[in-house]
KELUMTOR-47597 format. One line per field, with one value per atom (N, C-alpha, C): residue number from 1; residue in one letter; atom name; x, y, z. Coordinates in nm, 4 decimals, padded with zeros to 6 digits. Layout:
n c(NUM:...)
res c(A:...)
atom c(CA:...)
xx c(X:...)
yy c(Y:...)
zz c(Z:...)
# end
This chain:
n c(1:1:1:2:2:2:3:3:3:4:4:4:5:5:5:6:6:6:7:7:7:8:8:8:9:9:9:10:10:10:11:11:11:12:12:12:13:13:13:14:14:14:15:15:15:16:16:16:17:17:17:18:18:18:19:19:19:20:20:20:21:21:21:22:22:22:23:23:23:24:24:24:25:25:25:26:26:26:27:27:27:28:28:28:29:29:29:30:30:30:31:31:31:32:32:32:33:33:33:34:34:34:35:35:35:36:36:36:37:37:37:38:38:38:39:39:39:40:40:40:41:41:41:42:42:42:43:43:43:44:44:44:45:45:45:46:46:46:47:47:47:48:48:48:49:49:49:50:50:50:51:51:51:52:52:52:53:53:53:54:54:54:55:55:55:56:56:56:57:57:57:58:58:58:59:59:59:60:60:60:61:61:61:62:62:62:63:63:63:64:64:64:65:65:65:66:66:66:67:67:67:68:68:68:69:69:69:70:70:70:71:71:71:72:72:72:73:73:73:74:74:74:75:75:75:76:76:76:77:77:77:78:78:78:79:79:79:80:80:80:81:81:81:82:82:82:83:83:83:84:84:84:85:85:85:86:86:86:87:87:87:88:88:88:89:89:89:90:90:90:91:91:91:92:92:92:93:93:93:94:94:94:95:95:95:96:96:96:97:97:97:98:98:98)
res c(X:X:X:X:X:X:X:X:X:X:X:X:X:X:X:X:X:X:X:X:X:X:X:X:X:X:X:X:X:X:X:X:X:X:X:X:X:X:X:X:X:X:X:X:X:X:X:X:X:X:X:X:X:X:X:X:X:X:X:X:X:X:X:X:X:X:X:X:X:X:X:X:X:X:X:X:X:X:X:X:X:X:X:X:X:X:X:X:X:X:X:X:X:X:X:X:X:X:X:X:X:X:X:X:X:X:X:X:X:X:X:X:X:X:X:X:X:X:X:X:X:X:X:X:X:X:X:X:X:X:X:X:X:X:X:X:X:X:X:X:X:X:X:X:X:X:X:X:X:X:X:X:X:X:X:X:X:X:X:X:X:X:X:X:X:X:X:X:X:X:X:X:X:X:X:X:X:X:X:X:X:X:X:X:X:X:X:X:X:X:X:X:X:X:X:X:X:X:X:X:X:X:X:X:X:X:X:X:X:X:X:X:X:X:X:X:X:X:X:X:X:X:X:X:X:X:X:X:X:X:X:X:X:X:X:X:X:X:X:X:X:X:X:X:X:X:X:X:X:X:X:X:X:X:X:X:X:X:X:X:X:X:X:X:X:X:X:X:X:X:X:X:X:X:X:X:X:X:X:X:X:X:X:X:X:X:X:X:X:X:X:X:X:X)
atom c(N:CA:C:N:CA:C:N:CA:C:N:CA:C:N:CA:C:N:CA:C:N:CA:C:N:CA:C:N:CA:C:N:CA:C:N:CA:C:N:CA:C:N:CA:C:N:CA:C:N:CA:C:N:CA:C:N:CA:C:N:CA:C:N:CA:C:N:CA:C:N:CA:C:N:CA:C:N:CA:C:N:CA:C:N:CA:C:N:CA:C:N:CA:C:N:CA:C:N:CA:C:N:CA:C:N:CA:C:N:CA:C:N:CA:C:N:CA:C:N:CA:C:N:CA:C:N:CA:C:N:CA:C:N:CA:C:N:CA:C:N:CA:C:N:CA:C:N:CA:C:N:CA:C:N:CA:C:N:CA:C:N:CA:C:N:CA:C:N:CA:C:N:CA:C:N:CA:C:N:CA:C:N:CA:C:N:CA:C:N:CA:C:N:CA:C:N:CA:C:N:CA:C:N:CA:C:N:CA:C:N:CA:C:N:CA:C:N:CA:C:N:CA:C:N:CA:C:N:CA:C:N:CA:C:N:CA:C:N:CA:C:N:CA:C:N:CA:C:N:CA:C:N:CA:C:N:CA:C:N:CA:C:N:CA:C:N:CA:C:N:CA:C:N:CA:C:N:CA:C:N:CA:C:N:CA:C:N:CA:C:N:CA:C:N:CA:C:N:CA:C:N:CA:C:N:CA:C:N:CA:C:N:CA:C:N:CA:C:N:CA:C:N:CA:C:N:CA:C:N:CA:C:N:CA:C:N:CA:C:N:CA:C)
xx c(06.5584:06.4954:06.4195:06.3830:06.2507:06.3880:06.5221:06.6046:06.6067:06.6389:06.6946:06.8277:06.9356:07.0657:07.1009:07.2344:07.2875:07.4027:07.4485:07.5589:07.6395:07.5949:07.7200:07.6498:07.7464:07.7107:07.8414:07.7512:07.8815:07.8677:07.9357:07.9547:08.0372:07.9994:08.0698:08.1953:08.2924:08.4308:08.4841:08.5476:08.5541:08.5773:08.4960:08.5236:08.4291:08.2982:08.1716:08.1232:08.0408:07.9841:07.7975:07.7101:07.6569:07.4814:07.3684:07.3059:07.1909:07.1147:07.0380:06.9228:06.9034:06.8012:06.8996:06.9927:07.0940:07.1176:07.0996:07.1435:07.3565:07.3484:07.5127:07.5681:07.4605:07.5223:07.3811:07.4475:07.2878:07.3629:07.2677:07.2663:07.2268:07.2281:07.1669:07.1986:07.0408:07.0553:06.9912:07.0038:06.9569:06.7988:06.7532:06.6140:06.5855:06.6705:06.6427:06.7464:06.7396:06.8456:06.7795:06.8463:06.8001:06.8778:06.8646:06.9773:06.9578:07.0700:07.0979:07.0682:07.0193:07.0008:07.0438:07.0937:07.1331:07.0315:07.0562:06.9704:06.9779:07.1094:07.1553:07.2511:07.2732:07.3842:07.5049:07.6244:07.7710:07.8449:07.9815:08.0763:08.0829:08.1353:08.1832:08.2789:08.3429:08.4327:08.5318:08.4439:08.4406:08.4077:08.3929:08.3207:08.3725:08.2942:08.3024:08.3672:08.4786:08.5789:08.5143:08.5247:08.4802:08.3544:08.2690:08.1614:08.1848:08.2937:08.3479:08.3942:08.4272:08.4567:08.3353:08.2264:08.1552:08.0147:07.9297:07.8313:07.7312:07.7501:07.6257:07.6381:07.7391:07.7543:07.6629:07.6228:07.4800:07.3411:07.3443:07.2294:07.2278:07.3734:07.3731:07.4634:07.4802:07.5443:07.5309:07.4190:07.3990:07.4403:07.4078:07.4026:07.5933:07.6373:07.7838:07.9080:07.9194:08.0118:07.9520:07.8200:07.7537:07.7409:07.7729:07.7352:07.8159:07.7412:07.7757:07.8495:07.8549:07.9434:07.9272:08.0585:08.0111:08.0850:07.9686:07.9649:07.9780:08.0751:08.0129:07.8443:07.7801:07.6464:07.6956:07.6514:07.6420:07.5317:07.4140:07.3383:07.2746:07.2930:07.2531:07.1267:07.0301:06.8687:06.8228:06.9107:06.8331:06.8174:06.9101:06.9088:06.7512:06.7202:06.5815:06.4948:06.4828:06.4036:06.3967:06.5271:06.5470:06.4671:06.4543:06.3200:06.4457:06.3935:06.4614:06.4332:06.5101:06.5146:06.4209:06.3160:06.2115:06.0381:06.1126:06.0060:06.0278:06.1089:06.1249:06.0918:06.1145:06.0666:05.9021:05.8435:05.6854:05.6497:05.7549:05.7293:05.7072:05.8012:05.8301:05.7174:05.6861:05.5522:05.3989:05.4458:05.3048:05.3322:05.4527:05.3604:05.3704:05.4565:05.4663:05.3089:05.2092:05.0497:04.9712:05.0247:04.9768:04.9661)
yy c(13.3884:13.3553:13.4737:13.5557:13.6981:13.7647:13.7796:13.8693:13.8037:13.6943:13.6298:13.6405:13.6253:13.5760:13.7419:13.6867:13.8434:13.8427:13.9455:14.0029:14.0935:14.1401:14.2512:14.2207:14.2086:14.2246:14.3266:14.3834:14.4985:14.4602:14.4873:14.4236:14.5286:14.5200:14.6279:14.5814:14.6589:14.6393:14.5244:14.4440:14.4203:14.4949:14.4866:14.5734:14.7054:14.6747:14.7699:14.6737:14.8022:14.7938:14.8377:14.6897:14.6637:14.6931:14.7938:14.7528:14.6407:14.5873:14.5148:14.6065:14.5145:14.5744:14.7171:14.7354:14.8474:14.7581:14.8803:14.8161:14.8147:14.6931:14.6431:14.6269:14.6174:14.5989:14.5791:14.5136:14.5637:14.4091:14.3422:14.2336:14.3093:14.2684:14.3470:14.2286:14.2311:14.1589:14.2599:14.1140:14.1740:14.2503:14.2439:14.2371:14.3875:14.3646:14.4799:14.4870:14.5735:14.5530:14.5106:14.5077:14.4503:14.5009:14.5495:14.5980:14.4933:14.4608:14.3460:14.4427:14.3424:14.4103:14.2901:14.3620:14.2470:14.2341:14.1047:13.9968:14.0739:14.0606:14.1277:14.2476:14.2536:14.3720:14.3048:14.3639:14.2691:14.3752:14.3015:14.3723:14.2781:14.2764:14.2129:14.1467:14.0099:14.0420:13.9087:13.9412:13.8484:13.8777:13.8506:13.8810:13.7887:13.7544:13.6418:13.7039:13.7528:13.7883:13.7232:13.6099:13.5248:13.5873:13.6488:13.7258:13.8454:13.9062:14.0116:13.9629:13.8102:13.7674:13.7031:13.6063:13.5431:13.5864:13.6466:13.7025:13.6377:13.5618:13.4194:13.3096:13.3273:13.2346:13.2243:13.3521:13.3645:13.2535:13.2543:13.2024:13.0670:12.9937:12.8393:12.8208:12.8454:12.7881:12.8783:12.9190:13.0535:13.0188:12.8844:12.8208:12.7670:12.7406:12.6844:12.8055:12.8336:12.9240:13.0361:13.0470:13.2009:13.2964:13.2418:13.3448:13.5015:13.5560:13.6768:13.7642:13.7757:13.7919:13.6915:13.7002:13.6490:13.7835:13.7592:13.8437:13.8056:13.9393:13.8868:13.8927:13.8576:13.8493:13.9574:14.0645:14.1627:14.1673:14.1217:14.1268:13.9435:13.8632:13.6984:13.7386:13.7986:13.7778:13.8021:13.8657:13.8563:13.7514:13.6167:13.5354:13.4405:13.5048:13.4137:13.4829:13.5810:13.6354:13.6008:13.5041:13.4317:13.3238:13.3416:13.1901:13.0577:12.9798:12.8114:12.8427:12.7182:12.7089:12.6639:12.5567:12.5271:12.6320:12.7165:12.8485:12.9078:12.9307:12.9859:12.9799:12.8558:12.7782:12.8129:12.7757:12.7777:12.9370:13.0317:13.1792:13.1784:13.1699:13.2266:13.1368:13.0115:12.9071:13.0020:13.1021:13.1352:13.2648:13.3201:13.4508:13.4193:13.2898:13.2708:13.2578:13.2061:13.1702:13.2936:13.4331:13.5560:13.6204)
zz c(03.0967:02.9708:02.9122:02.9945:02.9738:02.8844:02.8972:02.8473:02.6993:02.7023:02.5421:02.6011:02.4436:02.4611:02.5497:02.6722:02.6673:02.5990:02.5794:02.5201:02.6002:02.7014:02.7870:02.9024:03.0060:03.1483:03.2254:03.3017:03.3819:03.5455:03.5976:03.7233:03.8509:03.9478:04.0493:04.0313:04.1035:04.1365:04.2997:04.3104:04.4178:04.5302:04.6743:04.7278:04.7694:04.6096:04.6405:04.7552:04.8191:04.9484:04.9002:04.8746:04.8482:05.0087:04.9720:05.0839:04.9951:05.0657:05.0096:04.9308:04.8008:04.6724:04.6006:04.6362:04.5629:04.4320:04.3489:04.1864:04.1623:04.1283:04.1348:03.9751:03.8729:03.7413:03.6730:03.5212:03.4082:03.3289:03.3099:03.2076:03.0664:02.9512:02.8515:02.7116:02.6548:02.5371:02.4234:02.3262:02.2020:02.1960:02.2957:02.3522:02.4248:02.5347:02.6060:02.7573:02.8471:02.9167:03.0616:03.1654:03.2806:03.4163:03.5154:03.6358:03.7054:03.7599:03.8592:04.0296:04.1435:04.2132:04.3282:04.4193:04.5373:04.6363:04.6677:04.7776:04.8930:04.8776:05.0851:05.0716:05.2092:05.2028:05.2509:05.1957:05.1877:05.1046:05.1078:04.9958:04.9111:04.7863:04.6520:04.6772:04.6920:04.7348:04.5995:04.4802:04.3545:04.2755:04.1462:04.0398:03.9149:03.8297:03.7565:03.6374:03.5923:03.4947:03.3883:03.3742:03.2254:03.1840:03.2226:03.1844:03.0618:03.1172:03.0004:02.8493:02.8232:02.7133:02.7120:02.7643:02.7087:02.8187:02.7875:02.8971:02.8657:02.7473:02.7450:02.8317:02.9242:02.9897:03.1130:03.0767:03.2258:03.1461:03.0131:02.9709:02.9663:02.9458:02.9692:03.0687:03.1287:03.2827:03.4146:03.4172:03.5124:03.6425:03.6750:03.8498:03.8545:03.7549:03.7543:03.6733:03.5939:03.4973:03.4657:03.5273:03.4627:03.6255:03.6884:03.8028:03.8163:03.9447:03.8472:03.9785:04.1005:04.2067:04.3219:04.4149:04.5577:04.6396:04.7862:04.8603:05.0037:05.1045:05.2432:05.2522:05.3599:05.4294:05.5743:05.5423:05.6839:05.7902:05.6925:05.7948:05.7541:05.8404:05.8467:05.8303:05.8977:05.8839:05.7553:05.6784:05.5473:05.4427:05.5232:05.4401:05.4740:05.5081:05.5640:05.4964:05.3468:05.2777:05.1570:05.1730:05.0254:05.0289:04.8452:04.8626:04.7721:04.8540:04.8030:04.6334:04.6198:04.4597:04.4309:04.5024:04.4731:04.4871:04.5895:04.5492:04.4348:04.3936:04.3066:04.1708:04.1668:04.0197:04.0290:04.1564:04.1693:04.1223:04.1805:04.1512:04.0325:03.9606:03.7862:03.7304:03.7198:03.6916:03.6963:03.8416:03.8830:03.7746:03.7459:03.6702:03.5014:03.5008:03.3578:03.3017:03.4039:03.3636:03.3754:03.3822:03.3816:03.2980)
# end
């Protein structure tokens, strides 16, 4: 929502070899732009094509038709740094009141 509508999203190639917090692509709106950065470390081993014709699709269907790669998991322990969806919401709540 901090971006507004996007308009271009770029995306690794399948096959990049991703470590965790490495920048993988750039969302970018009418607003301003944004680098995407990964969770974990993995390869690409996907990428959401329909993005290149419609990259608003991250803004209304982000969790279903807007996503934006899938990846192996190389290292499992990092998935235990991810916060639930319900942290998360509490996150963005906590700095939206900042």
């Amino acid at each position: 929502e901090a971006l507004g509508d996007v308009v271009y999203c770029s995306l690794p190639e399948i096959g990049t070899k991703l470590n965790k917090l490495d920048e993988f692509g750039t969302l970018e709106s009418v607003k301003a732009a944004s680098e995407l950065f990964s969770p974990l470390t993995g390869e690409v081993t996907d990428t959401n094509g329909a993005l290149a014709d419609n990259p608003g699709l991250v803004n209304k269907s982000c969790y279903d038709e807007g996503w934006l790669i899938k990846m192996t998991v190389d290292v499992p322990s990092e998935l235990d740094d991810l916060m639930s969806e319900d942290a998360y919401e509490k996150y963005v709540k906590s700095i939206e009141e900042h």
